[in-house]
mmCIF file of the N, C-alpha and C atoms, coordinates in Angstrom:
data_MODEL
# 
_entry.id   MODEL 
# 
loop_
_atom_site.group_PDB 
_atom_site.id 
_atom_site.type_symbol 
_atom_site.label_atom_id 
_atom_site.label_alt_id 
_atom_site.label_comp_id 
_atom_site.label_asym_id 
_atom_site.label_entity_id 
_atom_site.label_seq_id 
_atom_site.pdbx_PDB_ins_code 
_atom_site.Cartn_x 
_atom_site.Cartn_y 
_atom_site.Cartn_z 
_atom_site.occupancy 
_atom_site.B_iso_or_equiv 
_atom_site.pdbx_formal_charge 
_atom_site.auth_seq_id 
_atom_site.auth_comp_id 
_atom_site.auth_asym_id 
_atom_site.auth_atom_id 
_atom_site.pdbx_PDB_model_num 
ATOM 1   N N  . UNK A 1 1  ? 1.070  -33.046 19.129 1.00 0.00 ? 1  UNK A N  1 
ATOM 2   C CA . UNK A 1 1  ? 2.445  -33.445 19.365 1.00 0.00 ? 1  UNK A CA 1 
ATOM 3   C C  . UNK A 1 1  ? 3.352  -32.222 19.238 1.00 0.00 ? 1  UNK A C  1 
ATOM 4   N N  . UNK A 1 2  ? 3.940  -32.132 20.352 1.00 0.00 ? 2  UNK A N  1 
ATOM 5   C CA . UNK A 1 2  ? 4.887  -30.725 20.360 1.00 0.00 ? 2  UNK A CA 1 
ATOM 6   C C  . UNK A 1 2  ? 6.219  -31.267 19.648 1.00 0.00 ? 2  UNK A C  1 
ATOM 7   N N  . UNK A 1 3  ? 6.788  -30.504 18.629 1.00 0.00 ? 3  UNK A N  1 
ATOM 8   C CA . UNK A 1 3  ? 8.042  -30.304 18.024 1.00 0.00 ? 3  UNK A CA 1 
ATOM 9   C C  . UNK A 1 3  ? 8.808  -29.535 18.952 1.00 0.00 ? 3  UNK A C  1 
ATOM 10  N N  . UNK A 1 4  ? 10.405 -30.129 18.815 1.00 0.00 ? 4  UNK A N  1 
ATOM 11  C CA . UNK A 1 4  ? 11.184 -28.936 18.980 1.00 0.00 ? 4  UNK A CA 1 
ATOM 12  C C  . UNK A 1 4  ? 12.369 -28.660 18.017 1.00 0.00 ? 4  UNK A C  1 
ATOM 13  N N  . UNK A 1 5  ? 12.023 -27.547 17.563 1.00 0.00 ? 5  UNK A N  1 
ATOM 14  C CA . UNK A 1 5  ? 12.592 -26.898 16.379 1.00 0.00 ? 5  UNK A CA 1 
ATOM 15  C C  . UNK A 1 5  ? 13.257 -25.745 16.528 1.00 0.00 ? 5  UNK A C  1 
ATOM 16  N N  . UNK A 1 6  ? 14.715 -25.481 16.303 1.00 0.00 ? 6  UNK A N  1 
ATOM 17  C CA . UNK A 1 6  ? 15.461 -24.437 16.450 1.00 0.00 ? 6  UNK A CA 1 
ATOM 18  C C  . UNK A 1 6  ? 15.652 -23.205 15.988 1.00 0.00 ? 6  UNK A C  1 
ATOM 19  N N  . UNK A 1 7  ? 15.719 -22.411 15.642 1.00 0.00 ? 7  UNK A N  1 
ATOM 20  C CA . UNK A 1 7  ? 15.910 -21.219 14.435 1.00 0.00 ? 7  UNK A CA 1 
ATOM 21  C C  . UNK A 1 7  ? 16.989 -20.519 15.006 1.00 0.00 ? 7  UNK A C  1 
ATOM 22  N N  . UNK A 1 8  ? 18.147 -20.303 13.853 1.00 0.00 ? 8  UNK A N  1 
ATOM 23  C CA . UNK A 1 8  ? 19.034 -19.626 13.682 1.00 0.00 ? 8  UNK A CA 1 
ATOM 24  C C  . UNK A 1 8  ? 19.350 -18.860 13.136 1.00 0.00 ? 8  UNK A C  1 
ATOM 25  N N  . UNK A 1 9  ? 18.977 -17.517 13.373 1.00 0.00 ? 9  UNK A N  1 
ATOM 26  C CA . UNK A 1 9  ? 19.193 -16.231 12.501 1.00 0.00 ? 9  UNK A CA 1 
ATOM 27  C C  . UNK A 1 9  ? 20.489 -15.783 12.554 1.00 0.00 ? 9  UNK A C  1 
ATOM 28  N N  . UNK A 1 10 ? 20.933 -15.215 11.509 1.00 0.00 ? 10 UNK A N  1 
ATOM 29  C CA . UNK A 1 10 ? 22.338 -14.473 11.093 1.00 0.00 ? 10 UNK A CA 1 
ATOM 30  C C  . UNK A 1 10 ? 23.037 -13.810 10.137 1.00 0.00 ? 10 UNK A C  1 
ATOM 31  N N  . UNK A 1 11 ? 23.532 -13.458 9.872  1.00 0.00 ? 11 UNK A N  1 
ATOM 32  C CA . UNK A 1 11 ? 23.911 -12.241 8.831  1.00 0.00 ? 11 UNK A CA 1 
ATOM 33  C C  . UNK A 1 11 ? 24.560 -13.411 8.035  1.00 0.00 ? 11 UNK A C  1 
ATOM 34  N N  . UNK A 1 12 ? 25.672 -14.573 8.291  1.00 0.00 ? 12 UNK A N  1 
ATOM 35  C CA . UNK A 1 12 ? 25.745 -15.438 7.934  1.00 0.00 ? 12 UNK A CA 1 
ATOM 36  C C  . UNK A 1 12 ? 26.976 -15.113 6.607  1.00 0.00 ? 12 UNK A C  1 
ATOM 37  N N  . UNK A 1 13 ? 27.898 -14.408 7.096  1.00 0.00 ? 13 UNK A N  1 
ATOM 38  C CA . UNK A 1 13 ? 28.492 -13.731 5.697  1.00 0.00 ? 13 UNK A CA 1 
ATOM 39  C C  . UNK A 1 13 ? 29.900 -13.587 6.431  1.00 0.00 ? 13 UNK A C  1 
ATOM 40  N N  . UNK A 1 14 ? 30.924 -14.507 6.387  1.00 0.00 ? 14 UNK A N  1 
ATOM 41  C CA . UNK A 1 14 ? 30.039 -15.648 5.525  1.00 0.00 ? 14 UNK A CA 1 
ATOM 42  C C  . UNK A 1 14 ? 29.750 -16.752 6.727  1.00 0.00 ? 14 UNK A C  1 
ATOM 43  N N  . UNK A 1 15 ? 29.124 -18.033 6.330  1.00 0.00 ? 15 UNK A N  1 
ATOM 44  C CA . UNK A 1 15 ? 28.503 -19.122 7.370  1.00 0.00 ? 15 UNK A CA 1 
ATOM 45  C C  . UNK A 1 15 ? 30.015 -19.709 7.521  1.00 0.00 ? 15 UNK A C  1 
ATOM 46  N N  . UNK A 1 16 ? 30.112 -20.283 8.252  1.00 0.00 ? 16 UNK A N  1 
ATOM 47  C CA . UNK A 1 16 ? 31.404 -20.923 8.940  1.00 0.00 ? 16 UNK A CA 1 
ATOM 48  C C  . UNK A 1 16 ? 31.260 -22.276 9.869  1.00 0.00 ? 16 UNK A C  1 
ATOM 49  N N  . UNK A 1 17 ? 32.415 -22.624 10.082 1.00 0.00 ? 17 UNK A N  1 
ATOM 50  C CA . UNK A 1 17 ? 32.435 -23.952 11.268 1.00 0.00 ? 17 UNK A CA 1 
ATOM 51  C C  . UNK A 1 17 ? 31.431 -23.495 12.633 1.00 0.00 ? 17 UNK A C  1 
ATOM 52  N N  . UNK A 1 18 ? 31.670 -22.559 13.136 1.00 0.00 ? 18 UNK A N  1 
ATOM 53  C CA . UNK A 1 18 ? 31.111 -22.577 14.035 1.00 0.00 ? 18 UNK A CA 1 
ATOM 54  C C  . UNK A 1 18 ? 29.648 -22.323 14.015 1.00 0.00 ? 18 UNK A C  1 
ATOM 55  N N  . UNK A 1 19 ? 29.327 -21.771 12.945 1.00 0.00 ? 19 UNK A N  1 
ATOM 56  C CA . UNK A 1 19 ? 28.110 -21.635 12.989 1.00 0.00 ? 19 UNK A CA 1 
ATOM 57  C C  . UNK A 1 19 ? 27.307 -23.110 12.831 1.00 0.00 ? 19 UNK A C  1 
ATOM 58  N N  . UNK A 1 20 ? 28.178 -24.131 11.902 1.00 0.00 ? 20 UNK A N  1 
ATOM 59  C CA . UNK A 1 20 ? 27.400 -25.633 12.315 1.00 0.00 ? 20 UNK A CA 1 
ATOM 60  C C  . UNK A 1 20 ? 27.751 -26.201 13.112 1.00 0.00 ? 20 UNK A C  1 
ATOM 61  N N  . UNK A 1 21 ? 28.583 -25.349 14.060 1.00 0.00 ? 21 UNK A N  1 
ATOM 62  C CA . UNK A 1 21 ? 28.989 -26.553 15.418 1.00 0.00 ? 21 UNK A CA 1 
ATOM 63  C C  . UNK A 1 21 ? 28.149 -26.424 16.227 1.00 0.00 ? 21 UNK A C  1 
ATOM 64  N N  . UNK A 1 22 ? 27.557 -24.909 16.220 1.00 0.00 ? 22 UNK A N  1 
ATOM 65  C CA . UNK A 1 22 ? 26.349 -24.562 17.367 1.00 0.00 ? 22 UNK A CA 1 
ATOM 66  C C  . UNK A 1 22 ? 24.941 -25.828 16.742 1.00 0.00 ? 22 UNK A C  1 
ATOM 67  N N  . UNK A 1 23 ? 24.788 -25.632 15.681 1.00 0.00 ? 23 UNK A N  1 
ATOM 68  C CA . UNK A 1 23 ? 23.815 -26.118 15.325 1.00 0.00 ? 23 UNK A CA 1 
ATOM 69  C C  . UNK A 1 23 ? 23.853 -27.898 15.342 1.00 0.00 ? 23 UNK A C  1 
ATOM 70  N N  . UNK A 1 24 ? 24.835 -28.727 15.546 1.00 0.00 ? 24 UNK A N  1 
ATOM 71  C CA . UNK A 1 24 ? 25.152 -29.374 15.677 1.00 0.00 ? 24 UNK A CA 1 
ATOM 72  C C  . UNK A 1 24 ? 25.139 -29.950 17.751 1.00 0.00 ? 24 UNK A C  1 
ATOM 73  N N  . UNK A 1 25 ? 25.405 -28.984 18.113 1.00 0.00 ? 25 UNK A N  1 
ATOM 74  C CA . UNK A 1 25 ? 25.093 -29.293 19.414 1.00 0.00 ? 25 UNK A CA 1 
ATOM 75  C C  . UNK A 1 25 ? 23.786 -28.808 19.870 1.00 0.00 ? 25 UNK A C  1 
ATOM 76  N N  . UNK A 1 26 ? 23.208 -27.971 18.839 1.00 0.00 ? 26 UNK A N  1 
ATOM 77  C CA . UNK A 1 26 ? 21.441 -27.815 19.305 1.00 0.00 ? 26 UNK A CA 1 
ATOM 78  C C  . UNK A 1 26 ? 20.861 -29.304 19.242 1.00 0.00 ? 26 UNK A C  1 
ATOM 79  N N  . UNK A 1 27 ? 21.311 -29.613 17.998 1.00 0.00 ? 27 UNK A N  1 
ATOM 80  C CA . UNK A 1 27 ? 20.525 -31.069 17.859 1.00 0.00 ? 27 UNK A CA 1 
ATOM 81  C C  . UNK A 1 27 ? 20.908 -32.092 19.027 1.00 0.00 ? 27 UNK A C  1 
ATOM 82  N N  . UNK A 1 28 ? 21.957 -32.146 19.473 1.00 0.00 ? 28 UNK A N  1 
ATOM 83  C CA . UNK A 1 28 ? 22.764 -32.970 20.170 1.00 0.00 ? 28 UNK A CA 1 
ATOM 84  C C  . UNK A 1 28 ? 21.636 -33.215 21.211 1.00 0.00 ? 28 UNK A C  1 
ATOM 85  N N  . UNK A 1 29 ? 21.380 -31.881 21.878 1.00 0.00 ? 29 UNK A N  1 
ATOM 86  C CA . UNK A 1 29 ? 20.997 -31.424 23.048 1.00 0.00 ? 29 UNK A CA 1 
ATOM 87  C C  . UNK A 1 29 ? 19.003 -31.338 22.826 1.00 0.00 ? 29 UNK A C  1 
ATOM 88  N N  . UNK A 1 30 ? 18.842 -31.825 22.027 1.00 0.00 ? 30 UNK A N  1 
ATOM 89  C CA . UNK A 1 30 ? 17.446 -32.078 22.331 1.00 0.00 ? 30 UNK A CA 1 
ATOM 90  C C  . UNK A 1 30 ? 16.273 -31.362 21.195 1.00 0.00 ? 30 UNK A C  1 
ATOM 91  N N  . UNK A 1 31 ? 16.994 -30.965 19.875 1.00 0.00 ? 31 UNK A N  1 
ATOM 92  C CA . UNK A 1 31 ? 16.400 -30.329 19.174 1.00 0.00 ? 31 UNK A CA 1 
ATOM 93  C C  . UNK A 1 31 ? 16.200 -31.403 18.313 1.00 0.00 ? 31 UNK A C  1 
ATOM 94  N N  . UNK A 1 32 ? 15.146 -31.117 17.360 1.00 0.00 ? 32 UNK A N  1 
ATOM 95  C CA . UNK A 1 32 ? 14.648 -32.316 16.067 1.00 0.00 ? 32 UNK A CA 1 
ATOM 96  C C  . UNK A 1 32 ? 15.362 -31.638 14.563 1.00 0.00 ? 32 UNK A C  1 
ATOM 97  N N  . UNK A 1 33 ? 15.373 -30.578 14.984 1.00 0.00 ? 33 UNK A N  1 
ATOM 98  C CA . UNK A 1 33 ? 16.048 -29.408 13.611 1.00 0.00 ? 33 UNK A CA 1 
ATOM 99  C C  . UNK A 1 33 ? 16.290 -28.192 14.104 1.00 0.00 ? 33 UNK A C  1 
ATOM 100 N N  . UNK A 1 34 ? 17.210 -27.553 12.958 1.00 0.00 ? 34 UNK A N  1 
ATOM 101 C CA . UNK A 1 34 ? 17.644 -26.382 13.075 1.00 0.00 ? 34 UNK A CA 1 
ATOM 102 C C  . UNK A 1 34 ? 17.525 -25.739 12.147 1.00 0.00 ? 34 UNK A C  1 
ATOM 103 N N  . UNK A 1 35 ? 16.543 -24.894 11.810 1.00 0.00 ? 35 UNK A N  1 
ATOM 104 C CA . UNK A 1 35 ? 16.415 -23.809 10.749 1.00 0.00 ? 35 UNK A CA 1 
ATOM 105 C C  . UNK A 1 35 ? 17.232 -22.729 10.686 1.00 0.00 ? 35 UNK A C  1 
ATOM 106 N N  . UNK A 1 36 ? 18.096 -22.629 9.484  1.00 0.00 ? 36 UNK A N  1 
ATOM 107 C CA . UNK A 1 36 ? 18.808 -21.258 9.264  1.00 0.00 ? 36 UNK A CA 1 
ATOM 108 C C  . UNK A 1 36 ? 18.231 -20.025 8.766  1.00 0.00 ? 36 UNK A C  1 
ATOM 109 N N  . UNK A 1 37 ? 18.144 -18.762 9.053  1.00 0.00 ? 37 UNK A N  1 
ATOM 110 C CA . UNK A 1 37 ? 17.252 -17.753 8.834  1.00 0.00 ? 37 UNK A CA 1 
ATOM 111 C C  . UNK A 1 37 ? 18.239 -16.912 8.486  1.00 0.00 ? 37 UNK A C  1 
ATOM 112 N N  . UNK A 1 38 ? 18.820 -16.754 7.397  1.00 0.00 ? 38 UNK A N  1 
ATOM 113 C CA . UNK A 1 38 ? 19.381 -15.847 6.839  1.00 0.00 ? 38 UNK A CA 1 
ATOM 114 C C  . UNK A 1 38 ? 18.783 -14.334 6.991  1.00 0.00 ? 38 UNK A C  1 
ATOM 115 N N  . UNK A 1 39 ? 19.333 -13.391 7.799  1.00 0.00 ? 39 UNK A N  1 
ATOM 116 C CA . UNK A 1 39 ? 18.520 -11.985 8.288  1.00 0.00 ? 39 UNK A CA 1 
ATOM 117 C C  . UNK A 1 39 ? 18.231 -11.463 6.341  1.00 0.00 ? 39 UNK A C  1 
ATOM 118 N N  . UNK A 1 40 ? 17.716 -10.501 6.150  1.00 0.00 ? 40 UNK A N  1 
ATOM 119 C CA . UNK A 1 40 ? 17.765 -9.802  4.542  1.00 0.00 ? 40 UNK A CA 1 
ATOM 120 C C  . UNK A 1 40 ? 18.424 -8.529  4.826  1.00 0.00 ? 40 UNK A C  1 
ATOM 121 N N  . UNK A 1 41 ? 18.301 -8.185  6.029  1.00 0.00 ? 41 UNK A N  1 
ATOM 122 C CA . UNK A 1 41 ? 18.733 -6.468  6.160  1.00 0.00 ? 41 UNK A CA 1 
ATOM 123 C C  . UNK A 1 41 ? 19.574 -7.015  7.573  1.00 0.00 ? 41 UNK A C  1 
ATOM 124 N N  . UNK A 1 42 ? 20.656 -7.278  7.145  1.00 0.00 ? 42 UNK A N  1 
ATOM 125 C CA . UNK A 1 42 ? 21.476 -7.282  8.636  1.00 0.00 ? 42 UNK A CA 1 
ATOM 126 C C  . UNK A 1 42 ? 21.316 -5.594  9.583  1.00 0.00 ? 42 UNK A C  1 
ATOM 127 N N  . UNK A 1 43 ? 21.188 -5.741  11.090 1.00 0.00 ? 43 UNK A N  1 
ATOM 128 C CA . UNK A 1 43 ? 21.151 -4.158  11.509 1.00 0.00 ? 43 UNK A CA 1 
ATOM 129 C C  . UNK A 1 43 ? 22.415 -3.985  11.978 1.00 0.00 ? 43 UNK A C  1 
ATOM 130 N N  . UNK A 1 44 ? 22.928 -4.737  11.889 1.00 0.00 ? 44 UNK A N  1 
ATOM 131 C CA . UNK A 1 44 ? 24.755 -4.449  12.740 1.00 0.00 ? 44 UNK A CA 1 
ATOM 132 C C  . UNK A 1 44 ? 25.534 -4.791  12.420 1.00 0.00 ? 44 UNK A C  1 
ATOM 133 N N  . UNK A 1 45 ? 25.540 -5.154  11.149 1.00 0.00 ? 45 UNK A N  1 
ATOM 134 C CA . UNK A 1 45 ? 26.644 -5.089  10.448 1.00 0.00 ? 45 UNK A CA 1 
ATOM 135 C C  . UNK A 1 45 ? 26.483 -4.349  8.720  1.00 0.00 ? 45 UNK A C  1 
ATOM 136 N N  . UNK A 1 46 ? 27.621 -3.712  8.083  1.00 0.00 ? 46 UNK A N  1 
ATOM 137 C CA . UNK A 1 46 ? 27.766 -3.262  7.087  1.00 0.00 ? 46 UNK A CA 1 
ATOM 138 C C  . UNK A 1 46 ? 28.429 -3.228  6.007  1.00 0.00 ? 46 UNK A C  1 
ATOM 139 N N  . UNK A 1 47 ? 27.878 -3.263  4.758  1.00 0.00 ? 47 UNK A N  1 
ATOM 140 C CA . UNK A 1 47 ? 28.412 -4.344  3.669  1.00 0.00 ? 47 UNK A CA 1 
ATOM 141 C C  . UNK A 1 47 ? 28.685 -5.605  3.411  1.00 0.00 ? 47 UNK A C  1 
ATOM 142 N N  . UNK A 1 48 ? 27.198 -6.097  3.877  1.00 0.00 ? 48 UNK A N  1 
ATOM 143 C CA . UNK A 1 48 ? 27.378 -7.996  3.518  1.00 0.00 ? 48 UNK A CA 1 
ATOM 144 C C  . UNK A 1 48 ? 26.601 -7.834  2.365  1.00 0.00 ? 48 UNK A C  1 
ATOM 145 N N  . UNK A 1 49 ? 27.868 -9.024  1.582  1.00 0.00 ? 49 UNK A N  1 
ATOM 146 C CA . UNK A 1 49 ? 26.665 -9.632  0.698  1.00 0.00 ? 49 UNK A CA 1 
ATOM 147 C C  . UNK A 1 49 ? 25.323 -9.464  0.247  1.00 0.00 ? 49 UNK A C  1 
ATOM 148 N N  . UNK A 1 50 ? 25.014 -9.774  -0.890 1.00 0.00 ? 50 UNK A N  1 
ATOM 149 C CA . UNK A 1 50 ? 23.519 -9.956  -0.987 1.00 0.00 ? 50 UNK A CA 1 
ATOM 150 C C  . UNK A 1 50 ? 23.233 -10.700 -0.225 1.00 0.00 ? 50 UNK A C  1 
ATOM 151 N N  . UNK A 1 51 ? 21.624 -10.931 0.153  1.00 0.00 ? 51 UNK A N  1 
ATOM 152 C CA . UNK A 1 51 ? 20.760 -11.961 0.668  1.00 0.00 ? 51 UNK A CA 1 
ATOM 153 C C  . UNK A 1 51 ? 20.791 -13.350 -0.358 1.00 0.00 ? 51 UNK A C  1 
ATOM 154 N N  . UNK A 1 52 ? 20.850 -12.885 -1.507 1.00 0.00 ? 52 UNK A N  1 
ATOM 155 C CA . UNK A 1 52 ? 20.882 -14.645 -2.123 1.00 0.00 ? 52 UNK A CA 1 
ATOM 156 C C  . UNK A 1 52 ? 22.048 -14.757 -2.064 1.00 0.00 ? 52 UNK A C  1 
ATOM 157 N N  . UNK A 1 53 ? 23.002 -14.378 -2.252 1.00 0.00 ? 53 UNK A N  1 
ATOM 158 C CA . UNK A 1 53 ? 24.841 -15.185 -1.695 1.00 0.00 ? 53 UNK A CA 1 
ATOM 159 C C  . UNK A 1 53 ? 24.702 -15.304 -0.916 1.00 0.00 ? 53 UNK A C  1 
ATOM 160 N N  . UNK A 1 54 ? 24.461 -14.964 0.287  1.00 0.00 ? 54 UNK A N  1 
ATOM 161 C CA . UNK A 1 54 ? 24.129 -15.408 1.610  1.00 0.00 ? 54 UNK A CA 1 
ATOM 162 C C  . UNK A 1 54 ? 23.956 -16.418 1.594  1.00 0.00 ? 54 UNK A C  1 
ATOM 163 N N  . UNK A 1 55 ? 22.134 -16.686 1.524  1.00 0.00 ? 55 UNK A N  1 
ATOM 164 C CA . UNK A 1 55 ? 21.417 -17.725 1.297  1.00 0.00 ? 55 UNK A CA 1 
ATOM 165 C C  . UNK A 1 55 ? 22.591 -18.808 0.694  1.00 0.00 ? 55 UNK A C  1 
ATOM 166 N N  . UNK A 1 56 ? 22.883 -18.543 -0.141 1.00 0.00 ? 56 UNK A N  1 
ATOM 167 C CA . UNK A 1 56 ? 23.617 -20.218 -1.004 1.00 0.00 ? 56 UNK A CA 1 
ATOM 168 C C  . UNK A 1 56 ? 24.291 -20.213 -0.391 1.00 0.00 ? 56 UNK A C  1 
ATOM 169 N N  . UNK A 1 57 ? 25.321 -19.787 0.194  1.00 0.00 ? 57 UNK A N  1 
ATOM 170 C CA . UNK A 1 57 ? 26.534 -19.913 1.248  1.00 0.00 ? 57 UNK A CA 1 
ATOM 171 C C  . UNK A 1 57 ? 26.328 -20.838 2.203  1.00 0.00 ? 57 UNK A C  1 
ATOM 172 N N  . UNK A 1 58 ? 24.648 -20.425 2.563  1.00 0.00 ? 58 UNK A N  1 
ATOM 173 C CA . UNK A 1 58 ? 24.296 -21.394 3.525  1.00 0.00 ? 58 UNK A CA 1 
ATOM 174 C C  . UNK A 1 58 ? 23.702 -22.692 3.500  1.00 0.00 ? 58 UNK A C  1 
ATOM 175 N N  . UNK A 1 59 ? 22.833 -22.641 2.467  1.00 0.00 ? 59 UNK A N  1 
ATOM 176 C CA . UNK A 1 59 ? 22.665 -23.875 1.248  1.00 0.00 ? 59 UNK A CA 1 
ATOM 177 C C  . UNK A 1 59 ? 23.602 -24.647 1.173  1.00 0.00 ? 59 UNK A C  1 
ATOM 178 N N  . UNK A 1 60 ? 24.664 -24.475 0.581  1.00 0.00 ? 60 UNK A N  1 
ATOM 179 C CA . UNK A 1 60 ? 25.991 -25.523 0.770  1.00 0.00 ? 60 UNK A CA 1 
ATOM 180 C C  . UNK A 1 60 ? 26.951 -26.119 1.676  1.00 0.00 ? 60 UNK A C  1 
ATOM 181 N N  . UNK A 1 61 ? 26.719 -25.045 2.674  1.00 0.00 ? 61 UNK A N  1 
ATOM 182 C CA . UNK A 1 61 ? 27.178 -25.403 4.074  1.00 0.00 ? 61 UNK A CA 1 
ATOM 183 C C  . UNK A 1 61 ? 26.493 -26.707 4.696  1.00 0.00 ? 61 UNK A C  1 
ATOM 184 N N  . UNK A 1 62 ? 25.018 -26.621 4.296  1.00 0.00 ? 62 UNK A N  1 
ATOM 185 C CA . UNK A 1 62 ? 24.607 -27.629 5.003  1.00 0.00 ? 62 UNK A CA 1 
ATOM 186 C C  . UNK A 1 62 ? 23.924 -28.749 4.379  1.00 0.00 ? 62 UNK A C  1 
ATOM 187 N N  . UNK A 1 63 ? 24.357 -28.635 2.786  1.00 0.00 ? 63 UNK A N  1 
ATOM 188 C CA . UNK A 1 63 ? 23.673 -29.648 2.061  1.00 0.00 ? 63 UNK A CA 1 
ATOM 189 C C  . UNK A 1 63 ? 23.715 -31.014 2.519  1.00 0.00 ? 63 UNK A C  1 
ATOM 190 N N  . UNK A 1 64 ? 24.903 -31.188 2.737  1.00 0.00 ? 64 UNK A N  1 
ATOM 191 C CA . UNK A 1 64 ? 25.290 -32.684 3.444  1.00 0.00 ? 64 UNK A CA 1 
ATOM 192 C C  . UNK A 1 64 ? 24.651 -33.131 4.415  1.00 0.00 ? 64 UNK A C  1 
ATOM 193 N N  . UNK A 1 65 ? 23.691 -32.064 5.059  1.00 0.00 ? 65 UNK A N  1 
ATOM 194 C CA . UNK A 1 65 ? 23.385 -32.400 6.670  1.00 0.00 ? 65 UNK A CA 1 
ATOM 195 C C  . UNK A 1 65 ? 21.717 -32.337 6.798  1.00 0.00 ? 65 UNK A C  1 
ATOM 196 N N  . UNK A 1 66 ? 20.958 -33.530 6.506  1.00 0.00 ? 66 UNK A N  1 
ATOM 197 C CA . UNK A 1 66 ? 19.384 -33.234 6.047  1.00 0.00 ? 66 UNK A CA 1 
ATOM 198 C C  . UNK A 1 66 ? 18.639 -32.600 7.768  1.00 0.00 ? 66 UNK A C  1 
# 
């Protein structure tokens, strides 16, 4: 049985509306989930956050949303 499963990588610093609106219309549009992939070493951008603030940033963003 084929899944379809999304992945969303991003520097994520910080996570925002739009970043769950995309993910919100992935599902819309034919996805079963959307995995967030917090990058660890962003390459194009400079001075984010740690990776675990990150991470929780994004954790809470989407706790509400299983």
């Amino acid at each position: 049985m084929s899944r379809k499963i999304g992945v969303f990588a991003g520097t994520f610093d910080p996570v925002h509306e739009g970043h769950l609106a995309f993910a919100e219309v992935a599902l819309a549009n034919g996805l079963e989930k959307v995995w967030f992939m917090v990058e660890p070493r962003p390459r194009r951008k400079q001075g984010v956050r740690s990776l675990e603030h990150r991470q929780a940033m994004v954790d809470l963003a989407i706790a509400d949303n299983p």
